[in-house]
C-alpha positions as CSV (number, residue, x, y, z in Angstrom):
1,X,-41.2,33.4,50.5
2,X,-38.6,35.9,48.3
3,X,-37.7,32.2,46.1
4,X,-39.8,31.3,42.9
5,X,-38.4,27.9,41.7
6,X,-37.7,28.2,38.0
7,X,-36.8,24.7,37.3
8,X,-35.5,21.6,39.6
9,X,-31.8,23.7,39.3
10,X,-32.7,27.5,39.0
11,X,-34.4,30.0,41.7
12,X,-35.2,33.2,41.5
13,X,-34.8,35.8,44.3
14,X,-37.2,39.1,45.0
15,X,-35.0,41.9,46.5
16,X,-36.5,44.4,47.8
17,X,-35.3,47.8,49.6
18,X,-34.1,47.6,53.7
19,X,-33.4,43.9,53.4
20,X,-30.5,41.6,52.6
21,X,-30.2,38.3,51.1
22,X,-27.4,36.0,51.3
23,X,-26.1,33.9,48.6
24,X,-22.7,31.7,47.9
25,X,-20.4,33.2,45.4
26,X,-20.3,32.5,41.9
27,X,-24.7,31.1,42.6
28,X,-25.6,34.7,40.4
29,X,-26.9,33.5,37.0
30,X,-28.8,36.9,36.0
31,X,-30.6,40.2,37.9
32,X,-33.2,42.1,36.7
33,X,-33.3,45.8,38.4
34,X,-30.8,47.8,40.6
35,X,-29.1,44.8,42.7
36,X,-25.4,45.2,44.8
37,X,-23.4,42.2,45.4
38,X,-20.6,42.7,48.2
39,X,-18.2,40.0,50.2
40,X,-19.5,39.0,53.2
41,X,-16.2,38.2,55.5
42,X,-18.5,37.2,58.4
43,X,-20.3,34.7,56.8
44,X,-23.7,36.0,57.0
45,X,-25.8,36.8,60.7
46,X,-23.3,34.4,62.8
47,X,-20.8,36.9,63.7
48,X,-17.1,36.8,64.2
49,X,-17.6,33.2,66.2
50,X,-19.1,31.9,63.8
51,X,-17.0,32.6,61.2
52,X,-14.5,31.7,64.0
53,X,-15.5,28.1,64.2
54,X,-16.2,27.6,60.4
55,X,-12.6,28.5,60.0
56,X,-11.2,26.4,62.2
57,X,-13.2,23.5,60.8
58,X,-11.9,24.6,57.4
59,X,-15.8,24.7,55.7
60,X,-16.1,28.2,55.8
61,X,-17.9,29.0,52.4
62,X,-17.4,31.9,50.9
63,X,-20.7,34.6,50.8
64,X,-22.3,37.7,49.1
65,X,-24.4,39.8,50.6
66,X,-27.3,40.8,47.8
67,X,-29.2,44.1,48.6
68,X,-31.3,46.6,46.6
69,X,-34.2,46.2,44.4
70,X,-34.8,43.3,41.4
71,X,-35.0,40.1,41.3
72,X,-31.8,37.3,40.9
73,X,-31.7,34.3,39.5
74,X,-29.5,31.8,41.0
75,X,-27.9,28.1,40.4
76,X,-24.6,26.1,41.4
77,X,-22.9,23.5,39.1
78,X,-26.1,22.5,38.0
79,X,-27.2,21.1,41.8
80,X,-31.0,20.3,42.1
81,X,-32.2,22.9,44.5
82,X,-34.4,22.5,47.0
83,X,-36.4,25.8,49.0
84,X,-37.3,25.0,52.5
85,X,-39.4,27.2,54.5
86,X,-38.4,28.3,58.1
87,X,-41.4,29.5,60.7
88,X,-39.1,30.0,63.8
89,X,-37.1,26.7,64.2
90,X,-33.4,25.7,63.1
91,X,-32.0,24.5,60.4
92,X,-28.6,22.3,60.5
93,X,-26.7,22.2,57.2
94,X,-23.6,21.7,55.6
95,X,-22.6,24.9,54.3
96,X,-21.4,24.0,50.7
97,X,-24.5,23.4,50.2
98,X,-26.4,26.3,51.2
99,X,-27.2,28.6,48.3
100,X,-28.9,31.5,49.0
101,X,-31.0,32.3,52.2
102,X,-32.8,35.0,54.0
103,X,-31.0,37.8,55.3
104,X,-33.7,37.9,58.5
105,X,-32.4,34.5,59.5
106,X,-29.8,34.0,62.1
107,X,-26.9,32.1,60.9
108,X,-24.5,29.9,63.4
109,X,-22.2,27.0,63.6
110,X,-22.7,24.0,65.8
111,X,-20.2,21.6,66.8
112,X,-21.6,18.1,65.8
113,X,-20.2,16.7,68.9
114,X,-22.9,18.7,70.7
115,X,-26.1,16.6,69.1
116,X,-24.0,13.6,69.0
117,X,-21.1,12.9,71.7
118,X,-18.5,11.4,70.6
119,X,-21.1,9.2,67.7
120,X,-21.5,13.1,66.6
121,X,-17.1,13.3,65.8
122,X,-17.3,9.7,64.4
123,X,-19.8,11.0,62.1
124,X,-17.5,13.6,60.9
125,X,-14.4,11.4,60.5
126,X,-16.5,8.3,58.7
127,X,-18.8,10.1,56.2
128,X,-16.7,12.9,55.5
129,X,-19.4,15.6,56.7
130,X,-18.0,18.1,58.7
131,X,-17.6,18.4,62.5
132,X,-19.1,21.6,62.4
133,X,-22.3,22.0,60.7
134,X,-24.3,25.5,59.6
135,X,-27.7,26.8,61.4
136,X,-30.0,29.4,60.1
137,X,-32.4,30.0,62.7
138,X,-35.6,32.3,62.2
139,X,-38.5,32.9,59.7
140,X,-38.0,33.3,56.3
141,X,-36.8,30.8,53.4
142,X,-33.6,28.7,52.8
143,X,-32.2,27.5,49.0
144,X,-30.1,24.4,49.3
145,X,-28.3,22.0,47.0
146,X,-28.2,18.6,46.4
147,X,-27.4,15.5,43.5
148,X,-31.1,14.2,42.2
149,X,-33.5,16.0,44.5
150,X,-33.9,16.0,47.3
151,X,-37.5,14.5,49.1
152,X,-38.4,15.8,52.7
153,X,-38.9,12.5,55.4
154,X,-41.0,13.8,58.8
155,X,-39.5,12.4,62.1
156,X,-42.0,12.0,64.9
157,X,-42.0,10.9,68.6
158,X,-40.8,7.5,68.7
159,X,-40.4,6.4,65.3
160,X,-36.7,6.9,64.2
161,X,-35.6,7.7,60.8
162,X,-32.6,6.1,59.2
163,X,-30.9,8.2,57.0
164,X,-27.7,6.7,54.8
165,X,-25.2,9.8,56.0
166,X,-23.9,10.5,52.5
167,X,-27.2,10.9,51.4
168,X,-28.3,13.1,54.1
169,X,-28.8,17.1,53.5
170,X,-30.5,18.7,56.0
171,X,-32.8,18.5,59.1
172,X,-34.7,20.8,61.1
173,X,-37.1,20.6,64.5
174,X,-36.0,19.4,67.8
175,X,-34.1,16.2,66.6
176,X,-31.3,14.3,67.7
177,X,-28.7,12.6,65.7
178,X,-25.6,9.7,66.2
179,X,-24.5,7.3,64.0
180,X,-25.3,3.5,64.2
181,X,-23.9,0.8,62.5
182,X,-25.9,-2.1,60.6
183,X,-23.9,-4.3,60.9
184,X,-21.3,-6.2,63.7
185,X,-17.6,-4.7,63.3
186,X,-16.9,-8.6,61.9
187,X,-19.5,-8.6,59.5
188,X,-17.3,-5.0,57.9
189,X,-14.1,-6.5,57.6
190,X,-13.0,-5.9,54.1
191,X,-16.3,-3.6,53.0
192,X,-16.7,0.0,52.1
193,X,-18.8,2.0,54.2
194,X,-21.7,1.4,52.3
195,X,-25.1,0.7,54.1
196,X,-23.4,-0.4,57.3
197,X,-23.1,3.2,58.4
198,X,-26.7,4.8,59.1
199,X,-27.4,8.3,60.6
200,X,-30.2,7.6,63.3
201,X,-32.5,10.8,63.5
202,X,-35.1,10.9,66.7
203,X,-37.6,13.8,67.2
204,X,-39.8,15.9,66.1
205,X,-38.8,17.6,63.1
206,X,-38.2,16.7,59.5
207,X,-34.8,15.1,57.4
208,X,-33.8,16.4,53.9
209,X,-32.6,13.5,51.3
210,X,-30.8,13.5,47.7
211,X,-31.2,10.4,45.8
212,X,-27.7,9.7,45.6
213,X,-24.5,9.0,47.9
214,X,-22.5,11.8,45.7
215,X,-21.2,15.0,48.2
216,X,-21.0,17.9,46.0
């Protein structure tokens, strides 16, 4: 893993010769040693598609591509930041809140529509997360942000996992999404979304969570 967790809001990244990090601009704090920093148009490993689909979706976050030798220290508005470790599967993100990842892993953009049918474009429109979401696919480590920490909830066969959507962060295994309500279209007459909204995770896999309802 190239991330050493300084504190709950600072990381730092080993570079090393031959491979490439990614990071979103302005996360640099300080390097040590003889580090490049260089615009990545593409967006990272996805391609011209994926920057393609991030555009359209207007959540394409801006990139740097760190190479070279040292070691970076990076933070974002003072976000907690949690470090999650990839061994081969995917994970979906929102990509504002990706802050530095692994220049071995894959990047993509999935339409949420895909996991979710029509509940997956409701999702979008209701919570304010975006239709398209972020992958990073491969081995190798992944920084993200999020208000208050963040604490890791497993998902297993046949026992669901109910997630508040603006709380939610991140997720990774073979897991399926939509949106549920809790309670009867009546019953939300004249209330905020609130609790009455709840993303409804099924799988095998694992779901990120901040402790608060704040996007960043």
């Amino acid at each position: 893993m190239p991330f050493r967790e300084i504190n709950s809001k600072m990381v730092e990244a080993t570079v090393v010769p031959g491979q490439k990090m990614f990071s979103q601009r302005g996360a640099m704090l300080a390097y040590r040693g003889d580090v490049s920093f260089t615009p990545n148009i593409q967006g990272g490993q996805g391609g011209l598609m994926s920057m393609i689909g991030r555009r359209v979706a207007n959540e394409a976050t801006p990139l740097m591509t760190v190479e070279g030798s040292g070691t970076v220290m990076f933070g974002h508005g003072g976000h907690h930041i949690q470090v999650i470790q990839l061994t081969g599967d995917t994970l979906y993100v929102e990509a504002d809140r990706l802050l530095a990842f692994d220049g071995t892993l894959q990047q993509g953009t999935m339409f949420m529509g895909s996991q979710g049918g029509v509940m997956g474009m409701v999702r979008g429109q209701v919570t304010g997360q975006g239709l398209f979401t972020t992958t990073l696919k491969g081995h190798g480590a992944v920084a993200v942000m999020a208000h208050g920490g963040v604490i890791e909830l497993p998902i297993t066969p046949g026992r669901a996992v109910h997630v508040d959507p603006q709380a939610y962060v991140a997720h990774h295994g073979d897991v399926r999404n939509k949106l549920s309500t809790a309670l009867g279209w009546r019953d939300m007459v004249g209330r905020g979304s609130g609790e009455a909204f709840q993303l409804e995770l099924t799988g095998s896999g694992a779901v990120y969570v901040q402790a608060s309802e704040e996007k960043l």
